[in-house]
N, C-alpha and C positions, 0 to 999 in steps of 0.2 A: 504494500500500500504506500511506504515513506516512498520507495524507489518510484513507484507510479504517480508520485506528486512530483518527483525531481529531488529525493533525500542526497545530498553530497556522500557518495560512498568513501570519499578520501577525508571525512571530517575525523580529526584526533583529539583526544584526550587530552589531559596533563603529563601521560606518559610516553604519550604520540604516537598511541595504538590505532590502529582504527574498527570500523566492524566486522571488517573482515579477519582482522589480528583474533577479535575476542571470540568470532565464531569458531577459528581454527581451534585457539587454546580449550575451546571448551565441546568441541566435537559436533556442533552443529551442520552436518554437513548440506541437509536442506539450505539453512540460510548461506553458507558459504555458495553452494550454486546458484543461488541466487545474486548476490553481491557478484560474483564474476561475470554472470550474465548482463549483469548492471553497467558494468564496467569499473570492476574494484580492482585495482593495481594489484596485480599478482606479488610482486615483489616488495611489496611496500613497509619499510622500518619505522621500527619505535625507538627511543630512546636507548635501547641497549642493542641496537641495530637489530633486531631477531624480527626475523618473517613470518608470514604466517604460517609456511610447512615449517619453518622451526618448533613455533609453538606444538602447534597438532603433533609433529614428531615426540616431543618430548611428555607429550598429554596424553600418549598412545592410542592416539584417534585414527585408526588405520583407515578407515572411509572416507576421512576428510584427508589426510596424508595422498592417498588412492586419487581424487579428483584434483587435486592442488597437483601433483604432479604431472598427471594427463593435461591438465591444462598449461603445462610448461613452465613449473617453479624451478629455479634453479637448486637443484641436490648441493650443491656445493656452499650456498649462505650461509656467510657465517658471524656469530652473534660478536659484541666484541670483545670474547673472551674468546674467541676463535673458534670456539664450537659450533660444528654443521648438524646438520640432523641425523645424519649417521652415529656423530658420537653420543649427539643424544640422546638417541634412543638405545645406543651400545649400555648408556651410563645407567639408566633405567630399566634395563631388559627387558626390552619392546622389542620380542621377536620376529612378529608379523609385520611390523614395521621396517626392521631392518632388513627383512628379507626381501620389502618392499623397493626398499631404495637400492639395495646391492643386485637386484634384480635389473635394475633402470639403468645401471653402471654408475654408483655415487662411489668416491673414490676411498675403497678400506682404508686407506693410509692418512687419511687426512688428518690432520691434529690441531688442539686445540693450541691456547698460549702456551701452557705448561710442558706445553710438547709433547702431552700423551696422546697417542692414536686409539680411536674404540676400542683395540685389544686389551690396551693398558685399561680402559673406563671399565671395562667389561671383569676383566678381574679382578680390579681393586673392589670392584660392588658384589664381587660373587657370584657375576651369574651366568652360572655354569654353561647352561644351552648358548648363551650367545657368543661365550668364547669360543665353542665348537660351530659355529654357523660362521662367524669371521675365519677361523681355519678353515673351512671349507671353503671358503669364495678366498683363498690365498694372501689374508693377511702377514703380515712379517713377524714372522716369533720373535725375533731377535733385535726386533725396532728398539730404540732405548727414547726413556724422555730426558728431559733437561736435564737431571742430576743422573743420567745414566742407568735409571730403572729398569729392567727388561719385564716383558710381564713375570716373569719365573720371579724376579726377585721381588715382585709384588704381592704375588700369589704366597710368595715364603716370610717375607714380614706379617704376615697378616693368618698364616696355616693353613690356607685352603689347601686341603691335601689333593681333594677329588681332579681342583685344575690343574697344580703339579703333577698329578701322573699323567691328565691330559696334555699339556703344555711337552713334560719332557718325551711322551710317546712321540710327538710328532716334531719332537729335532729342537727343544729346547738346548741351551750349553746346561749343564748343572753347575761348573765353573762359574762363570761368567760374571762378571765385578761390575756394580755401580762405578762412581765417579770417589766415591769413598774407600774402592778397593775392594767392599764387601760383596759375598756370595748368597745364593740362597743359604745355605747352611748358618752362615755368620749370623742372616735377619734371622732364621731362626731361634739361634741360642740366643739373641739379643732379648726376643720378644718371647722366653720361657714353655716353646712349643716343642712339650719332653716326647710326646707320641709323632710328630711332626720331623723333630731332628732323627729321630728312633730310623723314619724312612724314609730320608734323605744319606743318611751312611748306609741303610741297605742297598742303597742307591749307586753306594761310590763316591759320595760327599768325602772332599778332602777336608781333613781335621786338622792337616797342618800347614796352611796355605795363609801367607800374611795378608792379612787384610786392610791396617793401616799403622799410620805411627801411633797409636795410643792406644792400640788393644790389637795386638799381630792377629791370633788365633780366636777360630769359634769359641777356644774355652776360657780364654782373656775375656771376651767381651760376654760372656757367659757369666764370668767371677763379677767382673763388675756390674752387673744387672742383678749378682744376686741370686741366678735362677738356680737355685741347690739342683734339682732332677736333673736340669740338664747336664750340669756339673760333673755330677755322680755317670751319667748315661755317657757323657764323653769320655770319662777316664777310665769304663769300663771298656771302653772299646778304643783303648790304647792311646789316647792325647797325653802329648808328655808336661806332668806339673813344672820342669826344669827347664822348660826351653825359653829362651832369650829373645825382646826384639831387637830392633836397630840400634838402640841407648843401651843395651845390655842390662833391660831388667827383666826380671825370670817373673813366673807368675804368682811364684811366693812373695815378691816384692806386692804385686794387688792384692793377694791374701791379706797379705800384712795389715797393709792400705784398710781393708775391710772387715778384718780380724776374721778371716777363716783359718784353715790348719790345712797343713800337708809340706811334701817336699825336704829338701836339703835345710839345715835347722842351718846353717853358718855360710850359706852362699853370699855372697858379698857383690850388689848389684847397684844398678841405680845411677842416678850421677853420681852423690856424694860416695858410692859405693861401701853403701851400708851394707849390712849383714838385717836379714825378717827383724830382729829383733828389736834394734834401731829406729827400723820404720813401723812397729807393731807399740813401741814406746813412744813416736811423736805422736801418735795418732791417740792415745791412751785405752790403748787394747790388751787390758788384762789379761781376759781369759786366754788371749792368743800368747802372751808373755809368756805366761804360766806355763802352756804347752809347749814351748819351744825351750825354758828351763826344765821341761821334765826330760824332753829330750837331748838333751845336750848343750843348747847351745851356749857361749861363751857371755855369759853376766856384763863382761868388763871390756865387748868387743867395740874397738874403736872403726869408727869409718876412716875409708883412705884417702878424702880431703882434707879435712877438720880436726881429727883425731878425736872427736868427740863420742863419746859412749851412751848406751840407751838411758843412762841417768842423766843424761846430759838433755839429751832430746825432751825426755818428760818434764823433767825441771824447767826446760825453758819455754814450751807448749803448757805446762801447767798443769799438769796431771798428776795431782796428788794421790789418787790411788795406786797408778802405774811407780811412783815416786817412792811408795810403802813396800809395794812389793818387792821391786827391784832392791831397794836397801835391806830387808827380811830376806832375802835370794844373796845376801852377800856382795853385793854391790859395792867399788867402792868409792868414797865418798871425796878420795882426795885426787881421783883418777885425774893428769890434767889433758887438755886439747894442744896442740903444736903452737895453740899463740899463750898456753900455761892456765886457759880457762878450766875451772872446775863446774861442779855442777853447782856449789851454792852461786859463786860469779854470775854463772849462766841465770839463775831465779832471780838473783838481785839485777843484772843490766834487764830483763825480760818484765821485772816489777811484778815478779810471783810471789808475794810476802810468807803467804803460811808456809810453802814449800823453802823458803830461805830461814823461816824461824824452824822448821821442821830439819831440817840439813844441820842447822846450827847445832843441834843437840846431841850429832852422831858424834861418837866417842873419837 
């Protein structure tokens, strides 16, 4: 009826939709053929540039998608976040949709800003049939986005196992490093996925593959996330607690750091090339102290910069429990450093008072 008076079909909103925008997004395909027949700009942007097969794409309006294309929308528009409707619908898993447009020839590779292509949209959201329908019409497995994600290392930070065994069936790398160095395995142990990493080494997942400068190994970056199962699940299946990265610190140096237990009790690593215990007393890691006194290690061991001992460390970090213990363990108190600092020195320049009235008393 508005159209048979002469209703302007290009009139916009505030967000500079028009009614063909809000018929698409909302699947009214009647009114959409109508407004086309009207003469409603097929192609015509709003505010965030998106069209109306964008909208309907992403609203999984396959009837309105279906006529918007026949009528010659471009497959290609893209919003300006770079997304076409192919990602869209990838991102939402709207399969009829995408079968829609990858049927018409809309091009799988296309990507957004972030540089992910459907594939990548498609996995981070889980959905599984639409990852196998982009393999099918010869998406790129091995496409990477901006920081170097491949879908595999998406699909492995995140656990979906189902699309990893999809993904590596059909010529995934299992290797294969983001821009951070890391592997699917690595995202794995990062993000505590014990049944996940479990079949990724049944896999062939290398467990001693450096990953980066601040955590080489899956079981580095395992230790510092904390994730005990994975932990255990790695060094069951042979990851070495002793191995070194570039800086020559072992992974007892992050134990230390984090107060877990294992490995060589007097390995001397690190920059200042401290000994666990060192770094298990700046941090004030008793119970880790404790364990590494019952196993051996040297109460009185000095690092090989500073010449400073784990009484020294605590004293000056302030760790009046680690401070008791160590002195009760035999510690001693007049131990000095290469510039002749002791540990009371160290609590008085640091402005540790109880631990310098507490030093003061040792015989």
């Amino acid at each position: 009826m508005l159209l048979e008076d002469g209703a302007d079909t290009e009139s916009r909103d505030k967000r500079g939709r028009t009614a063909l925008s809000w018929a698409a997004a909302n699947g009214r395909e009647g009114a959409a053929k109508l407004l086309l027949n009207g003469g409603a700009d097929l192609e015509s942007r709003d505010k965030l540039c998106r069209s109306a097969l964008s909208w309907a794409a992403s609203g999984g309006h396959a009837g309105v998608v279906q006529l918007l294309i026949d009528s010659g929308a471009d497959m290609e528009s893209a919003d300006e976040f770079g997304v076409t409707p192919l990602v869209s619908a990838a991102k939402d898993g709207h399969g009829a949709i995408m079968r829609l447009l990858l049927e018409r020839g809309a091009n799988v590779e296309s990507r957004a800003a972030g540089g992910w292509a459907s594939l990548s949209w498609a996995t981070a959201k889980e959905h599984l049939p639409a990852v196998k329908m982009l393999l099918e019409y010869g998406a790129d497995i091995k496409a990477k986005g901006r920081f170097g994600q491949a879908a595999l290392t998406i699909a492995s930070s995140k656990g979906y196992e189902d699309i990893v065994r999809l993904l590596l069936h059909n010529g995934a790398c299992l290797e294969a490093r983001d821009m951070y160095g890391r592997t699917a395995l690595s995202w794995s142990a990062i993000n505590g996925h014990t049944s996940f990493t479990k079949l990724l080494l049944e896999m062939g997942a290398d467990m001693k593959m450096v990953c980066c400068d601040f955590a080489p190994t899956p079981l580095s970056l395992a230790f510092d996330e904390e994730r005990t199962e994975v932990i255990e699940l790695l060094l069951r299946n042979g990851a070495d607690i002793n191995s070194t990265d570039k800086y020559g610190r072992s992974l007892l140096s992050w134990a230390a750091t984090k107060g877990e237990t294992g490995a060589s009790v007097d390995l001397a690593d690190d920059y200042y090339q401290r000994a666990p215990i060192s770094l298990a007393a700046e941090h004030g890691h008793e119970s880790f102290i404790q364990l590494l006194l019952i196993c051996g290690a040297d109460v009185d061991s000095k690092d090989g910069i500073w010449g400073w001992t784990p009484l020294s460390w605590a004293a000056t970090k302030g760790h009046e429990g680690a401070v008791r213990l160590l002195l009760e363990s035999g510690a001693s108190a007049d131990s000095k450093s290469r510039l002749g600092q002791t540990a009371l020195s160290r609590a008085a320049a640091s402005g540790r008072d109880t631990i310098f009235e507490l030093l003061l008393q040792v015989p």
